[in-house]
C-alpha positions in Angstrom: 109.4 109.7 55.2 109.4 106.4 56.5 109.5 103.4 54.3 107.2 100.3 55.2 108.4 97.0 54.3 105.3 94.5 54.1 107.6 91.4 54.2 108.2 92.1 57.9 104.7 92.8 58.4 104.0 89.4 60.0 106.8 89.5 62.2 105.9 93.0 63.3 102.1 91.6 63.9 104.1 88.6 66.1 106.2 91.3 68.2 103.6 93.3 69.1 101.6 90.2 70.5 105.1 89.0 72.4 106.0 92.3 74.0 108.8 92.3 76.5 108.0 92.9 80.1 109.7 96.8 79.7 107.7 97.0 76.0 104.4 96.0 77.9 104.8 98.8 81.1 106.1 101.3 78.3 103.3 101.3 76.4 100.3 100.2 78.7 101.6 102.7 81.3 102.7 105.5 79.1 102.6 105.5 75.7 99.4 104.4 74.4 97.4 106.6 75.4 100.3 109.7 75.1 98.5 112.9 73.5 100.2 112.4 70.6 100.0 109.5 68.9 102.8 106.7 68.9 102.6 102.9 67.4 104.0 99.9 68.2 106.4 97.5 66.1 106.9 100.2 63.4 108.5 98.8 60.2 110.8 101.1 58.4 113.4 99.9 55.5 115.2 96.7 56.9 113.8 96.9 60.6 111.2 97.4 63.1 110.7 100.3 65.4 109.7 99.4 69.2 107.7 102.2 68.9 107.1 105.2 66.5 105.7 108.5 66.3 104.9 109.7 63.2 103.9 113.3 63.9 107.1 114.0 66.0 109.4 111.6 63.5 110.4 109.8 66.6 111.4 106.2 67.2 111.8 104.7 71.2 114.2 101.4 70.9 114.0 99.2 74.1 117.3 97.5 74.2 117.7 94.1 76.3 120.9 93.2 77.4 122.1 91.7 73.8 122.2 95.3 72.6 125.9 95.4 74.5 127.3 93.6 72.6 129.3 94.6 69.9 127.9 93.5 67.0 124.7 94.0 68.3 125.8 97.3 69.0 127.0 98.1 65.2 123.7 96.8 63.7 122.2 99.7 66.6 124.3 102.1 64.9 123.9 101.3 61.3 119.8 101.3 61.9 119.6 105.1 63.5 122.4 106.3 60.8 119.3 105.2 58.5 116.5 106.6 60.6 118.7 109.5 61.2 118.7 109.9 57.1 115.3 109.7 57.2 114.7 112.8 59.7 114.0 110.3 62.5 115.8 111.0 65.9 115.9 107.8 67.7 115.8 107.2 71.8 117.1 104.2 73.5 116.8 103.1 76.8 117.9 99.5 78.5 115.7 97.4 80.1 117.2 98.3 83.4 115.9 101.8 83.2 112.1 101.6 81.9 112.3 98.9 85.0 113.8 101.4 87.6 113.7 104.5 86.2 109.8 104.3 84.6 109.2 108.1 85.4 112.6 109.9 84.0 112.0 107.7 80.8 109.0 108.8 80.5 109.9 112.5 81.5 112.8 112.3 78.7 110.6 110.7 75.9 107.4 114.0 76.8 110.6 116.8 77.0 111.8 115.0 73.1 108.2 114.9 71.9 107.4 118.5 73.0 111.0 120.1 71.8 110.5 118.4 68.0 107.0 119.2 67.4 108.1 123.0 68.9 110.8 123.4 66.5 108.9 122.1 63.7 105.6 124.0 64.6 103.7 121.3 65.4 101.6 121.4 69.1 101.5 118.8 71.6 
């Protein structure tokens, strides 16, 4: 189950105002108004989900180019090794490719959505 931290509550409420350019076309072009439901600037333990599902226990992190660097990269890890202990399977996907490659994102994040809610018996 996912844990909400209220202490990040503001910041969460400041994110979603300030989306990025890719966290803006993701959601107003796809995800807001998916079948099943998703939310924006999740928080969970120590951080804060892009976006969450809660029926499919899925997460969708869009990463911006600071997310290659290394440190970066080891705080990426250590947050999905926690979502992951938490039965949440977790999605990235650069900037670059909600920008260039909207409709295979999109595709990828429907095919995830459909294949967990069918292995847990859940419907789309």
């Amino acid at each position: 189950m996912i844990k909400h931290n209220k202490d990040l509550t503001d910041l969460a409420q400041n994110l979603r105002k300030n989306m990025t350019q890719e966290e803006k076309k993701l959601w107003y072009q796809f995800l807001k108004d998916y079948p099943v439901q998703f939310k924006r600037q999740v928080t969970c333990g120590e951080y804060i989900l892009d976006f969450y599902c809660p029926r499919a226990k899925l997460a969708i992190e869009i990463d911006g180019k600071q997310h290659q660097m290394a440190v970066i990269s080891n705080q990426d890890k250590a947050r999905e090794k926690y979502l992951n202990s938490l039965g949440v399977e977790v999605l990235r996907y650069p900037n670059r490719d909600v920008i260039r490659n909207f409709y295979q994102v999109c595709k990828e994040i429907d095919f995830a959505v459909q294949k967990i809610l069918s292995n847990t018996g859940g419907e789309g």
